[in-house]
Each structure stands twice: as structure tokens, then as C-alpha cells.
C-alpha positions as CSV (number, residue, x, y, z in Angstrom):
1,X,133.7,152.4,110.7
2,X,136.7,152.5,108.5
3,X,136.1,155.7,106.5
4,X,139.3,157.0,107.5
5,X,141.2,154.4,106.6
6,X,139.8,153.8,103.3
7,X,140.5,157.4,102.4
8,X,144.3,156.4,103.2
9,X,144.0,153.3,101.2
10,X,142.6,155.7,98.6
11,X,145.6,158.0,99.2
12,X,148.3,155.6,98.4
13,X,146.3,154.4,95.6
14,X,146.8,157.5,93.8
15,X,150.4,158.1,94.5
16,X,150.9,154.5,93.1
17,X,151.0,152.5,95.9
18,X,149.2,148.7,96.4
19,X,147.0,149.6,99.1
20,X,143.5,148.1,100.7
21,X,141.7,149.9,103.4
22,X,142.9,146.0,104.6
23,X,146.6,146.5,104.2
24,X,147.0,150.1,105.4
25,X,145.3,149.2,108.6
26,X,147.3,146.5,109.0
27,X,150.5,148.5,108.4
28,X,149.4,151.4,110.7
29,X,148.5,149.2,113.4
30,X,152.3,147.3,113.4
31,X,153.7,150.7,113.3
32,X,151.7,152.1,115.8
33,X,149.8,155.0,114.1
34,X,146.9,154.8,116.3
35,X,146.4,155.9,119.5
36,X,145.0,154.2,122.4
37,X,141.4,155.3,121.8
38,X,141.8,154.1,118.0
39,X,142.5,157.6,116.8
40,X,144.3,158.2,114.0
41,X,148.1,159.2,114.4
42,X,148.8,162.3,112.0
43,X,151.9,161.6,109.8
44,X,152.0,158.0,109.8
45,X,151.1,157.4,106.6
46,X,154.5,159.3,105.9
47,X,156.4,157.0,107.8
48,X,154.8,153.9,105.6
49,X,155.7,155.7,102.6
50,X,158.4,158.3,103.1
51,X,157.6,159.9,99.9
52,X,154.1,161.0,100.9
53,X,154.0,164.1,102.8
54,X,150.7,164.8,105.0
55,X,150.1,167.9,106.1
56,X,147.3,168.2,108.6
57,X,145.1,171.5,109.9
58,X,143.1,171.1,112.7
59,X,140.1,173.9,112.5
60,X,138.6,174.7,115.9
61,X,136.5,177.7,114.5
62,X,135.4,178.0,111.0
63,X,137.7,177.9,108.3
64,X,139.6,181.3,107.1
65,X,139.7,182.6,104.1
66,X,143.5,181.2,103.7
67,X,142.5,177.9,104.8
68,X,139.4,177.5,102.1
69,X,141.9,178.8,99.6
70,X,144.8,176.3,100.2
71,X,141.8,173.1,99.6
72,X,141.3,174.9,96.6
73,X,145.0,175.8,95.9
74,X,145.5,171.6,96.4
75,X,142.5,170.6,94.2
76,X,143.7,173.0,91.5
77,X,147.2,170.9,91.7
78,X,144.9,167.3,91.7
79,X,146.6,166.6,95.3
80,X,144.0,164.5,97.5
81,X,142.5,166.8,100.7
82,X,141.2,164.9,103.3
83,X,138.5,166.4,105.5
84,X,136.8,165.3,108.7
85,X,133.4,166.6,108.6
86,X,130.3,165.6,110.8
87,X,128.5,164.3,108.9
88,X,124.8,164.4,111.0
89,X,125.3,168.4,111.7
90,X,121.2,168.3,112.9
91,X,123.1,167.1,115.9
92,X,125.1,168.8,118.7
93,X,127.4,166.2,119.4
94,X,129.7,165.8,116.1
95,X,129.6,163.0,114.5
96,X,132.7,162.0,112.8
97,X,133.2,161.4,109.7
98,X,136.4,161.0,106.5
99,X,136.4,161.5,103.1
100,X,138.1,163.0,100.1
101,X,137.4,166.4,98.5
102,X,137.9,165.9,94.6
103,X,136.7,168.9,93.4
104,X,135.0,172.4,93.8
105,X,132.2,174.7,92.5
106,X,134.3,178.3,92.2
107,X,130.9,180.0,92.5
108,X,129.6,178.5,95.5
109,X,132.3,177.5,98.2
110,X,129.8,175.3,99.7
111,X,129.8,172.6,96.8
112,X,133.1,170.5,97.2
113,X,132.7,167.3,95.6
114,X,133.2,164.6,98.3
115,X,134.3,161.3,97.2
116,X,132.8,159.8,99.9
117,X,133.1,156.3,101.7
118,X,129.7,156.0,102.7
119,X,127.8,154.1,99.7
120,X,131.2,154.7,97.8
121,X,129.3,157.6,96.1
122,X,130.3,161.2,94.7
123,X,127.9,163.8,96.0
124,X,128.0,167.4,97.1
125,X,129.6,168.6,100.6
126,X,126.5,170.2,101.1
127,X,124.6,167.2,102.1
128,X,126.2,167.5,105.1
129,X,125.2,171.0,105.9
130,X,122.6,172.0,108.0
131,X,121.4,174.8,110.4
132,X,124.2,174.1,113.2
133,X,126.7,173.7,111.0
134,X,125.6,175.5,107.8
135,X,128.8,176.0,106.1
136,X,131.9,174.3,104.5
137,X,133.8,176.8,106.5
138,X,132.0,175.3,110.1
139,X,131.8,171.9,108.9
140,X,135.1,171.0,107.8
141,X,136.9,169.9,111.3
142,X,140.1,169.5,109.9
143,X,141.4,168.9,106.6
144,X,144.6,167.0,105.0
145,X,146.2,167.5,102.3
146,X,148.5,165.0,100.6
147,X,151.5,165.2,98.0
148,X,153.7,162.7,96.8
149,X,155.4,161.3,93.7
150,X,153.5,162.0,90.7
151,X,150.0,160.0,90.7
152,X,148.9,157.0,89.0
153,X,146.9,157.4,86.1
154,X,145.1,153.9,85.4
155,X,144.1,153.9,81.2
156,X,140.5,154.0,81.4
157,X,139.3,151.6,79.0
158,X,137.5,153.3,75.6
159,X,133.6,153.4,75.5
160,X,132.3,152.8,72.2
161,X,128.4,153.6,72.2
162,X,126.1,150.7,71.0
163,X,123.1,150.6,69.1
164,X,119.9,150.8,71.3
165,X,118.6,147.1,71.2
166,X,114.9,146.5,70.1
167,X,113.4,143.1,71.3
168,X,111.8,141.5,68.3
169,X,107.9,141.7,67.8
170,X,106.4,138.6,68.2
171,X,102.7,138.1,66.4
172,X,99.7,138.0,68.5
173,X,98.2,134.8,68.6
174,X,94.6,133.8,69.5
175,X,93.8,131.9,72.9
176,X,91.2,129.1,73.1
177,X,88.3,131.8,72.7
178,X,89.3,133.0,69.6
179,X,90.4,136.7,71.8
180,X,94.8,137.9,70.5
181,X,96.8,137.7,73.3
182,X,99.3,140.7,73.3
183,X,102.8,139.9,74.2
């Protein structure tokens, strides 16, 4: 469905790179970075752009202790961690599913803020939790973790607040009977 590739595209946007979940497809499919099945190859976005290093861990069993503290470690240095999470864990079979972690909760390791593809939307990790999964630490599949040169930071454009506006009052004026008619 493309979630995975527009968390690439989203990669190499932050390291400064002209990317589209359009492009990056395009460029991983001439390079061969998928596999027969359509599986993403790991590392090929680092042989697109040299100077981004992906480091990928695959998480059979439920995270460590190490493993929840190097997301964090990465998020504290604002480098991009991908995670494949299922994201319907009231199922058995997983269901697959990319995004971006941007931030974290230090009180409650549950609550990663997911940048997430579907509906484009911040929202909590925990969304996808549920009683056969009911954990960061069982949801998180595997997890990616990006560096590269130092990112793009776009200007955001300043926000001045505006006056609340008041639609004007208009009189009442009488219908045929004579009754005011309220706008």
C-alpha cells in the first residue's frame, strides 16, 4: 500500500534529499531493492544515497531493554526510526504495517508518537495495541534507524494571530404579516 515507501520518501526528505514516495519507488525498483515478493531490500536506500546509513533490527520476540533504549537514544539525536508494526494486533495473522516514530513519552514507553502514513496523521503507538500484542516491546517487528548529513530544516513561515471575525448584525425586518424575521 505504499506506507513503506513513503516513510523512505520521508527519510530522504529530511536528510535534504528531493524525494516522492513516486521517485524513491522508482529508484529502488531500477536498482533492484525489492525482492521478488515486493519486499523491501534493507540497505538500499544507502546505495541511492551513499550518505545515508540504515541500520535495521529485526525483533522476533519482544524488544529488550537495549533495543527500546537505542529508539529512544535515536529520537533524542532527532534521527528518523522506522518501525514495522501490525497494525490490526486483534488479529493473529500480522498485518503489516510502516511508519516513523517522532517522538516518545519517557513515562510511559508505550506512547511513541507515530507519524503515520495512514490518513497522514500523528497519533499515539498505542492505537495499535491490543490484547495479543499489548506492548510497544511485542508490537514493534522491526525497527530502522536512519543517519545521514545533517537534516533539512524548512523555515516555517510566522503565524501572526488574527482578530476573531464578527459577522455584522443585520436588523430584523417584518414579513408580509407584520411578524420580525430573525436573521
Amino acid at each position: 500500500y505504499g506506507c513503506l515507501i513513503t516513510s523512505l520518501a520521508n527519510v530522504c526528505k529530511y536528510f535534504g534529499k528531493e524525494e516522492t514516495p513516486y521517485t524513491i519507488n522508482d529508484k529502488l525498483i531500477k536498482l533492484g531493492g525489492f525482492t521478488n515478493g515486493g519486499m523491501y531490500v534493507h540497505g538500499s536506500i544507502s546505495k541511492i544515497y551513499s550518505d545515508i546509513v540504515e541500520t535495521v533490527v529485526t525483533t522476533p520476540k519482544a524488544l529488550t531493554d537495549g533495543q527500546m533504549n537505542e529508539i529512544k537514544s535515536a529520537l533524542d539525536k532527532a534521527l528518523p526510526v522506522m518501525v514495522q508494526v501490525d497494525y490490526n494486533p486483534k488479529t493473529v495473522i500480522p498485518d503489516s504495517h510502516y511508519s516513523l516514530l517522532v517522538d516518545y513519552d519517557a513515562s510511559n514507553e508505550n506512547n511513541f508518537t507515530v507519524a503515520d502514513t495512514i490518513g497522514g496523521r500523528l497519533h499515539s503507538l498505542k492505537d495499535y495495541l491490543a490484547w495479543f500484542k499489548p506492548s510497544a516491546r511485542s508490537t514493534i517487528e522491526q525497527y530502522f534507524i536512519y543517519s545521514g548529513p545533517a537534516p533539512v530544516v524548512q523555515p516555517q513561515p510566522e503565524v501572526k494571530p488574527t482578530e476573531p471575525v464578527t459577522p455584522p448584525v443585520q436588523p430584523s425586518q417584518p414579513d408580509k404579516e407584520g411578524s420580525l424575521l430573525v436573521p
